[in-house]
N, C-alpha and C positions, 0 to 999 in steps of 0.2 A: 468062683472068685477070680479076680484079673489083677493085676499090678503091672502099670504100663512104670518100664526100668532102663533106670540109665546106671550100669552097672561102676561107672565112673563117680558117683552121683555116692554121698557119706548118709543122707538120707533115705534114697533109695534102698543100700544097703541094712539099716539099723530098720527099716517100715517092712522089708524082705525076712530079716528076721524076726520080728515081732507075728508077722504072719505065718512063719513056719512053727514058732513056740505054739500058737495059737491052734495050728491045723494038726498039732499031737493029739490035745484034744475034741477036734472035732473030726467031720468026715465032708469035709468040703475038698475042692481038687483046686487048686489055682494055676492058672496059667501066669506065666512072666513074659511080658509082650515086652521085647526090649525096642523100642518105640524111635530109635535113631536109625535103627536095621529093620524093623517092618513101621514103617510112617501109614500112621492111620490116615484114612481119607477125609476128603473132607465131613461125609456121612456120617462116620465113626464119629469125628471130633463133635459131631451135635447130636450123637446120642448120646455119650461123655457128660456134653454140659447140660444135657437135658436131666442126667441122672445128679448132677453135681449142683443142678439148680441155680448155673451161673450162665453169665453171656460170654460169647470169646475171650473178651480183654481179662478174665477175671483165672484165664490159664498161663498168659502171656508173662513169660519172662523177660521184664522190659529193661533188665541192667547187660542182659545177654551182649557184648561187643557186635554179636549180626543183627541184633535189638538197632542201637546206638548206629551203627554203620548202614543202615538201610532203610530204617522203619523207624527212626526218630520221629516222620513226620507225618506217622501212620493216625487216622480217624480209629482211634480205640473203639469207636461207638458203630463203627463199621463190620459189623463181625463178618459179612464175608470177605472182606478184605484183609480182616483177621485171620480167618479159617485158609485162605491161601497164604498165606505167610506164613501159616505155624505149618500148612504141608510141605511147602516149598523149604523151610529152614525150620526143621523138627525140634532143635537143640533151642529155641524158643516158647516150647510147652513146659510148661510145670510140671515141676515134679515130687515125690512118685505120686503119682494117681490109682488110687483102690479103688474096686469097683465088686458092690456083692448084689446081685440079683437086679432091681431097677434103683440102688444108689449108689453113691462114689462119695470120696473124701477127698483132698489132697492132703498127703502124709506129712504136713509141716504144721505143725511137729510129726514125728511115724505116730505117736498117741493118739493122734485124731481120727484113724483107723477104728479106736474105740467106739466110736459114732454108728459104725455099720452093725452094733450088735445091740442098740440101743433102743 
């Protein structure tokens, strides 16, 4: 399991914990990919939504200030144009994002992690 984490991030942290109560009992390993310090590629970001079953825009944090200050007038529909924006200014992807085996959730609410064991 993976949890791409913005340790700044109140969801990030409460989806962090739900995953650790969780991995007491089981025997999964999770990685915490803190995703502002290792910025996935663009490759990464479309295996992501390949397992998440959405297009770029549907990661995009679009009230972000570097949202608003540079990519107001961005083609959402665009996704590699998406996919370099969310490399180039990381703090633009959504978050936290789970990821068990070939699917993903995003943690909003952290309860939708529930999804992965369903």
């Amino acid at each position: 399991m993976k949890i791409f984490y913005n340790p700044s991030c109140s969801k990030c942290r409460t989806t962090l914990g739900l995953l650790h109560d969780r991995e007491d009992g089981e025997n999964e390993a999770l990685e915490v990919v803190e995703y502002l310090k290792e910025v996935p590629s663009i490759a990464d970001l479309k295996d992501l939504l390949l397992k998440l079953g959405m297009r770029a825009r549907g990661i995009v944090r679009d009230k972000e200030p570097v949202f608003l200050e540079n990519y107001a007038q961005l083609d959402l529909n665009d996704d590699e144009a998406v996919l370099k924006a969310l490399v180039k200014h990381p703090i633009l992807i959504e978050r936290p994002i789970v990821v068990r085996g070939d699917r993903a959730v995003i943690g909003r609410p952290p309860e939708n992690i529930e999804k992965l064991w369903e």
